[in-house]
C-alpha positions as CSV (number, residue, x, y, z in Angstrom):
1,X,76.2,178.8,107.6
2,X,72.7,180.4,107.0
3,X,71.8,181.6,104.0
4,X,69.9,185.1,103.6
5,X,69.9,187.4,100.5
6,X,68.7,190.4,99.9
7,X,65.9,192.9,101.4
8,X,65.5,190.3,104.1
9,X,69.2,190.2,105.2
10,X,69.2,194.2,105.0
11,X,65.6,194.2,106.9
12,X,68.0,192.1,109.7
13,X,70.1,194.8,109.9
14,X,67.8,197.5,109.8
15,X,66.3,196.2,113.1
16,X,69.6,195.8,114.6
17,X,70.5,199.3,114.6
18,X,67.4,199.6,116.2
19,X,68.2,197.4,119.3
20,X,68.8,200.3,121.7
21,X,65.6,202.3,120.3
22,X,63.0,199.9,122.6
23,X,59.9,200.3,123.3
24,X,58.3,202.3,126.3
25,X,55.6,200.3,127.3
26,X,54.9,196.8,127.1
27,X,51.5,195.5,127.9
28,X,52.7,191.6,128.5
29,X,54.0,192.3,132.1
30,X,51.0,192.9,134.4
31,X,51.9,193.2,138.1
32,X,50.7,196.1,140.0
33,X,53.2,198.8,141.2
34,X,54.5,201.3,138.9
35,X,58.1,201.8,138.5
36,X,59.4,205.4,139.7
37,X,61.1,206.9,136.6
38,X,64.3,208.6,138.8
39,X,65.0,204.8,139.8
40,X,65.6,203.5,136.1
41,X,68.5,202.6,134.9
42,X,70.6,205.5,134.6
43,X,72.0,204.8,131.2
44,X,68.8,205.3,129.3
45,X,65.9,206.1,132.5
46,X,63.2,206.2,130.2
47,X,64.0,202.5,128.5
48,X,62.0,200.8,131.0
49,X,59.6,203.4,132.8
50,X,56.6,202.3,131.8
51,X,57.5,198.8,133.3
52,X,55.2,197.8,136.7
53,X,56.3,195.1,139.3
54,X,54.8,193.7,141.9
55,X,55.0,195.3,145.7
56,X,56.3,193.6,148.9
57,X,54.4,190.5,150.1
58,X,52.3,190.2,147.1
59,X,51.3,187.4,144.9
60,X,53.5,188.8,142.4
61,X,56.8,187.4,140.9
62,X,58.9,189.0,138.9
63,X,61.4,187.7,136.3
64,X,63.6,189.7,134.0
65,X,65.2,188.1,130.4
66,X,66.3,189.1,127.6
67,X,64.5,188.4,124.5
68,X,66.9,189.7,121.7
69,X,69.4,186.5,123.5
70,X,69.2,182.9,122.0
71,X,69.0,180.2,123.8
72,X,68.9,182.1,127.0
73,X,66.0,184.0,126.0
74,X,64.1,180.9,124.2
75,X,64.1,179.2,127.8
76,X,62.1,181.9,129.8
77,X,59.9,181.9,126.0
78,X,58.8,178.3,126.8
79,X,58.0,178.7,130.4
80,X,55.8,181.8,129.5
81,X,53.8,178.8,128.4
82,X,54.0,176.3,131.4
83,X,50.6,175.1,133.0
84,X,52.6,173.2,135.1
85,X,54.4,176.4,136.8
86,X,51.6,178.1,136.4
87,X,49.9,175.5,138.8
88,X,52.7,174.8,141.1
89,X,52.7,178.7,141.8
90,X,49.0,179.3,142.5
91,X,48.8,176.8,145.0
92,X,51.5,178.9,146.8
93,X,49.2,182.2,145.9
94,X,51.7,183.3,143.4
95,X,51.9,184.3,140.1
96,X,55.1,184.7,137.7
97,X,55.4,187.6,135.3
98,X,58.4,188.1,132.7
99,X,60.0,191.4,131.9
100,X,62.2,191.8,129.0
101,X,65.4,193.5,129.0
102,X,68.3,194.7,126.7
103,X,70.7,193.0,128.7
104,X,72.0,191.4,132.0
105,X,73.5,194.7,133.1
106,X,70.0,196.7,132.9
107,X,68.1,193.6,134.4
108,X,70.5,193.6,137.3
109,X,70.1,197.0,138.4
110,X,65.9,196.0,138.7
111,X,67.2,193.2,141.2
112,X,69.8,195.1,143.2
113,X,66.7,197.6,143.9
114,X,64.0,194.7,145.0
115,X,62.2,195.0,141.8
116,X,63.0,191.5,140.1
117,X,63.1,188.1,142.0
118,X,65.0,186.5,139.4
119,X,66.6,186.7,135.7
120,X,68.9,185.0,133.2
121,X,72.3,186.9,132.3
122,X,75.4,185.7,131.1
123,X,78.3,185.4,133.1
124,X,79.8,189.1,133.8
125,X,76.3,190.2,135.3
126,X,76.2,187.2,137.4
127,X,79.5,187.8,138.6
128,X,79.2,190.9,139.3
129,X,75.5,190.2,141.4
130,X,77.9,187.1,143.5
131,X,80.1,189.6,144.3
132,X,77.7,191.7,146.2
133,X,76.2,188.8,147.7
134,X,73.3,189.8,146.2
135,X,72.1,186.2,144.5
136,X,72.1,182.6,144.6
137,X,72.7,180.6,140.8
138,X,70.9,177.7,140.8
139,X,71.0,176.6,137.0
140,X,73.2,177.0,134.1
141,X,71.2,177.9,130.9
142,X,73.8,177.5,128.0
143,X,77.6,177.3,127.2
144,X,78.1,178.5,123.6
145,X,80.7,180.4,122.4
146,X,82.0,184.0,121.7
147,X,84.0,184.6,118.8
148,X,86.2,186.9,117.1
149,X,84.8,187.6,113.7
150,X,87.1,189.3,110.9
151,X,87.1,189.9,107.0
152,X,89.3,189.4,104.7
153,X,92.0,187.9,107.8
154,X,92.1,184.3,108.1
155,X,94.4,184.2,111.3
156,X,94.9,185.8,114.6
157,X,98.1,187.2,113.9
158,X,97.3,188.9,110.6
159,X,94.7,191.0,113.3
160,X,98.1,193.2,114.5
161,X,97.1,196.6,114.2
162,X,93.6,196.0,113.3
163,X,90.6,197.8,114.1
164,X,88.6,195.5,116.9
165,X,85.2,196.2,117.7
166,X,84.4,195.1,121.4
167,X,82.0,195.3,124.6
168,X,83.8,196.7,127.8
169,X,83.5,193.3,130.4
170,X,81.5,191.4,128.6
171,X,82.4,187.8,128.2
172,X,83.6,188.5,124.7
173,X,86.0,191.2,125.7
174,X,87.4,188.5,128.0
175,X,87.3,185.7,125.0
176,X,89.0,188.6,123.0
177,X,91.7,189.1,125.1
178,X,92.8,184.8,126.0
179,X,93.0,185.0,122.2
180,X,95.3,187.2,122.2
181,X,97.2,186.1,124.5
182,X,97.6,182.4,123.1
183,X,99.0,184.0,120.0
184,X,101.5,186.3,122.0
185,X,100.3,189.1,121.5
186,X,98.0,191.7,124.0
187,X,95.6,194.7,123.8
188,X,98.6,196.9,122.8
189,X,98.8,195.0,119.4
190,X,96.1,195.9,118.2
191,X,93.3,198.9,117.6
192,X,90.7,198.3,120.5
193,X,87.1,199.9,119.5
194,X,84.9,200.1,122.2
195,X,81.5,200.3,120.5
196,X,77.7,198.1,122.0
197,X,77.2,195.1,120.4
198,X,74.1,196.1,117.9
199,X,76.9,198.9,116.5
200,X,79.5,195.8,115.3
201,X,78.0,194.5,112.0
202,X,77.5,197.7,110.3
203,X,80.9,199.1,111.4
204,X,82.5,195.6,109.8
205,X,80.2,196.3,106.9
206,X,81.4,199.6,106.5
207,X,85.1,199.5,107.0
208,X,84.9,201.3,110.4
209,X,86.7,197.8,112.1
210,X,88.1,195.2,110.6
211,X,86.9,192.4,113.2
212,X,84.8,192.5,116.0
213,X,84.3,189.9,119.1
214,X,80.9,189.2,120.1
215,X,78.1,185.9,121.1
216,X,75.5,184.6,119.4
217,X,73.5,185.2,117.6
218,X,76.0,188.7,116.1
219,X,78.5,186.2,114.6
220,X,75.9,184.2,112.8
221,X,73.9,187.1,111.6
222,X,77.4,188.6,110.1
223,X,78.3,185.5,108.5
224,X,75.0,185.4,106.5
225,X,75.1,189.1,105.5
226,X,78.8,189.8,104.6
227,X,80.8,188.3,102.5
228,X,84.0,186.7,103.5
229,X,84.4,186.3,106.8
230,X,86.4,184.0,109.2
231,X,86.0,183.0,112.6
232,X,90.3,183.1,113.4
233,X,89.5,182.2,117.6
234,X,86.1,181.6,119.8
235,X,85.9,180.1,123.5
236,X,83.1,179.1,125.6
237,X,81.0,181.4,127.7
238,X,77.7,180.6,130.3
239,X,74.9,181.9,130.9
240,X,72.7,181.2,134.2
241,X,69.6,181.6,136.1
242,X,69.6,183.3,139.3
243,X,67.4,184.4,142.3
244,X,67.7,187.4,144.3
245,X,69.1,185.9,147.8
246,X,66.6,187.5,150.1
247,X,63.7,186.1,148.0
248,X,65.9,182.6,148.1
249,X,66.2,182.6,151.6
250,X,62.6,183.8,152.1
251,X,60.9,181.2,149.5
252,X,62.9,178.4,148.9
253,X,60.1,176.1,147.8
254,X,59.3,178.6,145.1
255,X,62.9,178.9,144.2
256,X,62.7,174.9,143.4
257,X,59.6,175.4,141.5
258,X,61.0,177.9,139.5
259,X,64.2,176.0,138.9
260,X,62.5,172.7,137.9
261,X,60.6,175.0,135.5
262,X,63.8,175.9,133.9
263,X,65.3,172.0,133.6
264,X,61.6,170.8,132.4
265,X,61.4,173.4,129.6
266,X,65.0,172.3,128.3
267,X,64.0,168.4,128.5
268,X,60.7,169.4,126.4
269,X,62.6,171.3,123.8
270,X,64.7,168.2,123.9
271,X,62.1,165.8,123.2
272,X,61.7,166.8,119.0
273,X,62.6,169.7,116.7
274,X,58.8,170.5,116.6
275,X,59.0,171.3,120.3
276,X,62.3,173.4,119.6
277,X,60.3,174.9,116.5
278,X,57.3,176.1,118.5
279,X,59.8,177.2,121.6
280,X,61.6,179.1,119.0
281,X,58.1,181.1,117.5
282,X,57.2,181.8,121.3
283,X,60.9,183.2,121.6
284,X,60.5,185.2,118.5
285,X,57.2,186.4,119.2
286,X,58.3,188.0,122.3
287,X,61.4,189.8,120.9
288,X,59.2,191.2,117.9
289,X,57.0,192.1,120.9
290,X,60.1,194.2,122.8
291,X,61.7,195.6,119.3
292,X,58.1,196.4,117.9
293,X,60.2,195.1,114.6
294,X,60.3,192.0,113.3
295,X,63.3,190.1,115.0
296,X,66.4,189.4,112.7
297,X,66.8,185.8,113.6
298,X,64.3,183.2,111.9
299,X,62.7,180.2,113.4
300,X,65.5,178.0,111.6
301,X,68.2,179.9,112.4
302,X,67.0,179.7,115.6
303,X,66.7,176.1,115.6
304,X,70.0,176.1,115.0
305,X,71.2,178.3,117.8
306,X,69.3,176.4,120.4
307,X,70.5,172.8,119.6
308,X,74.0,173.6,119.4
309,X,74.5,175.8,122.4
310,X,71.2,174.3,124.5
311,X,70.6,170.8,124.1
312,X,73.8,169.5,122.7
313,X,75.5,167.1,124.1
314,X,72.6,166.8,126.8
315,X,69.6,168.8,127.8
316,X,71.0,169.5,131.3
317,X,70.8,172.4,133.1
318,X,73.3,171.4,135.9
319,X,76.5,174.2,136.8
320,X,79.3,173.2,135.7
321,X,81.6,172.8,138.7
322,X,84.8,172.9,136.9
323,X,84.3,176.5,136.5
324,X,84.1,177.0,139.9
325,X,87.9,175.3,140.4
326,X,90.8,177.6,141.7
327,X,92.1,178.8,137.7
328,X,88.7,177.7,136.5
329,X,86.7,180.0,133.9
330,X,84.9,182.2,136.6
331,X,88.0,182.7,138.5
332,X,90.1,184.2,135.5
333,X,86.6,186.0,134.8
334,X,87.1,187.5,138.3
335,X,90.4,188.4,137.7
336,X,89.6,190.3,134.3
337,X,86.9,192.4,135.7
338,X,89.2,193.6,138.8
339,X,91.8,194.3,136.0
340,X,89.0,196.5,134.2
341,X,87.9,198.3,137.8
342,X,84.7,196.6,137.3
343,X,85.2,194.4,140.1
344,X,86.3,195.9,143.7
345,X,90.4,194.6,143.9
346,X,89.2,192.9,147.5
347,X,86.3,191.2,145.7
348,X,87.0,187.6,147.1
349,X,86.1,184.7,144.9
350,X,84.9,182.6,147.3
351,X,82.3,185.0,148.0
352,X,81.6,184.9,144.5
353,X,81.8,181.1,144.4
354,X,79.3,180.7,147.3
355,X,76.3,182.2,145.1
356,X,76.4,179.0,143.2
357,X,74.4,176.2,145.1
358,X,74.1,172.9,142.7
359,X,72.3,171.7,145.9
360,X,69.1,172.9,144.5
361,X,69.5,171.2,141.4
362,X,70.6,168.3,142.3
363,X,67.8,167.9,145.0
364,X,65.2,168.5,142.2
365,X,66.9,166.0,140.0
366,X,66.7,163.3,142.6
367,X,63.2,163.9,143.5
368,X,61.8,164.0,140.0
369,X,57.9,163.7,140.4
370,X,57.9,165.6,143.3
371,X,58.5,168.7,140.8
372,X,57.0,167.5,137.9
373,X,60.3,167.9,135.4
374,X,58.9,164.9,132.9
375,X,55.5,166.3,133.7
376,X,55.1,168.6,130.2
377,X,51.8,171.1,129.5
378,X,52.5,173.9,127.7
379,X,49.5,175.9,126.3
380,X,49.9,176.2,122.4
């Protein structure tokens, strides 16, 4: 567990109930066309406004992350930094720029309109872009886990009739509810508190819920700052990098390019804890940059994050076709967003299934200097 006491744990959560107060404007994306304000995002229109993109047929790229994420966020951090990409792209006349985003929902609606030509998100937003046939996934960026955090309950079934903070369809709403169910029990049993995820630690703090389900880095930041906790069920969710398919099936050299970025930036962070150290600052540094507050996580705990969920047991970024099996994870992921009315009822999952092409992969893999992914030059 990390350790943090004091005015540095409460400065953590000071700057997490600021996660939904972002920033306006920031100057680190510099393409050329400037977003309408009537398109944004309807939940909060003026979040991104000040955001620019690039226009049709220009040398522009356009990549949406999330900063405030770990590890997803710390692999778009590193390739910020890639001379190699960097290289790769001008010869084809392009250049990538990264926009940051408070989550996978918001980024998505930039894509659906034409504005991004690619992102990381976790597994509901990709879903959800599959089922409109509206991406192809060529990478898998993590499999952590979401857990149920509680205090003062040490097993699932003392949570009857508790208070439970959650996120409508995210993956941890889904974790929330197989844990449930493996102890016989359902959403019925217990107190369900629909609340965002910044909300969840200071409710548990004060006495609002009595548990909450959320990914990382929320259950490790709780852990550090209150007092006993316990961690009665987690499962494993995915997060994954994805292109817009028009731009796929217009550019697929450039979709490889992009993708063998992604793998060579997880085999450098691979290579030494200095390399996960310094991927870890440029991470940090861009979420200070988005929260205009110092970020709650630190380097270390950071570290942390990245090996576990990243690089352990091996810095692959290959999809994980068990997933993709009839009963597999995606498919009961399917099924629990149709059961919200998130997902159409005629959604079919092998429409969804057919956004994920391993081909890419697999093909950059076998043709490793052709795409440079031992080839490492990252500006420092």
């Amino acid at each position: 567990m990390f350790k943090r006491k004091g005015a540095v744990a409460q400065a953590g959560l000071a700057v997490l109930a600021l996660l939904l107060l972002l920033p306006e404007n920031l100057d680190w994306t510099q393409s050329t066309t400037t977003v309408d304000a009537v398109a944004k995002n309807p939940i909060e229109p003026s979040r991104y406004q000040n955001y620019q993109f690039g226009g049709p047929g220009d040398a522009i790229i356009d990549a949406g992350f999330q900063p405030v994420a770990i590890p997803t966020g710390t692999v778009p951090a590193v390739m910020v930094h890639d001379r190699v990409l960097a290289q790769e792209l001008a010869v084809e006349g392009k250049k990538l720029t990264f926009h940051p985003f408070l989550d996978g929902a918001d980024a998505n609606t930039y894509l659906f309109s034409g504005r991004l030509e690619c992102m990381w998100a976790g597994d509901m937003p990709t879903i959800l872009a599959a089922s409109r046939r509206a991406i192809v996934v060529t990478a898998q960026v993590k499999t952590s886990f979401a857990s149920i955090v509680a205090r003062d309950l040490q097993t699932m079934e003392q949570l009857k009739n508790r208070r439970i903070g959650y996120t409508l369809g995210s993956s941890a709403h889904h974790v929330l509810l197989q844990g449930l169910a493996r102890y016989h029990m359902d959403e019925y049993d217990v107190h369900m508190v629909r609340m965002p995820v910044n909300r969840m630690i200071p409710a548990l703090q004060n006495g609002t819920i009595d548990a909450f389900v959320a990914w990382e880095p929320i259950p490790s930041m709780a852990q550090e700052t209150i007092k006993d906790l316990s961690t009665p069920y987690r499962a494993l969710v995915q997060s994954y990098f994805y292109f817009a398919r028009h731009f796929s099936d217009s550019h697929p050299n450039l979709v490889r390019i992009m993708t063998a970025a992604n793998l060579r930036a997880v085999r450098w962070l691979s290579q030494s804890r200095d390399h996960i150290r310094q991927g870890c600052r440029w991470h940090i540094g861009l979420a200070n940059a988005f929260l205009h507050e110092p970020y709650m996580i630190s380097v270390d705990q950071c570290i942390a994050i990245v090996q576990r969920d990243l690089l352990d047991p091996l810095p692959m970024t290959a999809l994980a076709m068990d997933t993709l099996k009839q009963g597999g994870l995606i498919f009961q992921q399917v099924q629990f967003l149709k059961n919200l009315g998130l997902l159409s009822p005629e959604s079919d999952p092998d429409r969804i299934w057919d956004a994920f092409d391993p081909g890419i992969l697999a093909e950059i893999i076998k043709e490793q200097d052709r795409w440079k992914i031992n080839k490492f030059d990252y500006s420092m």
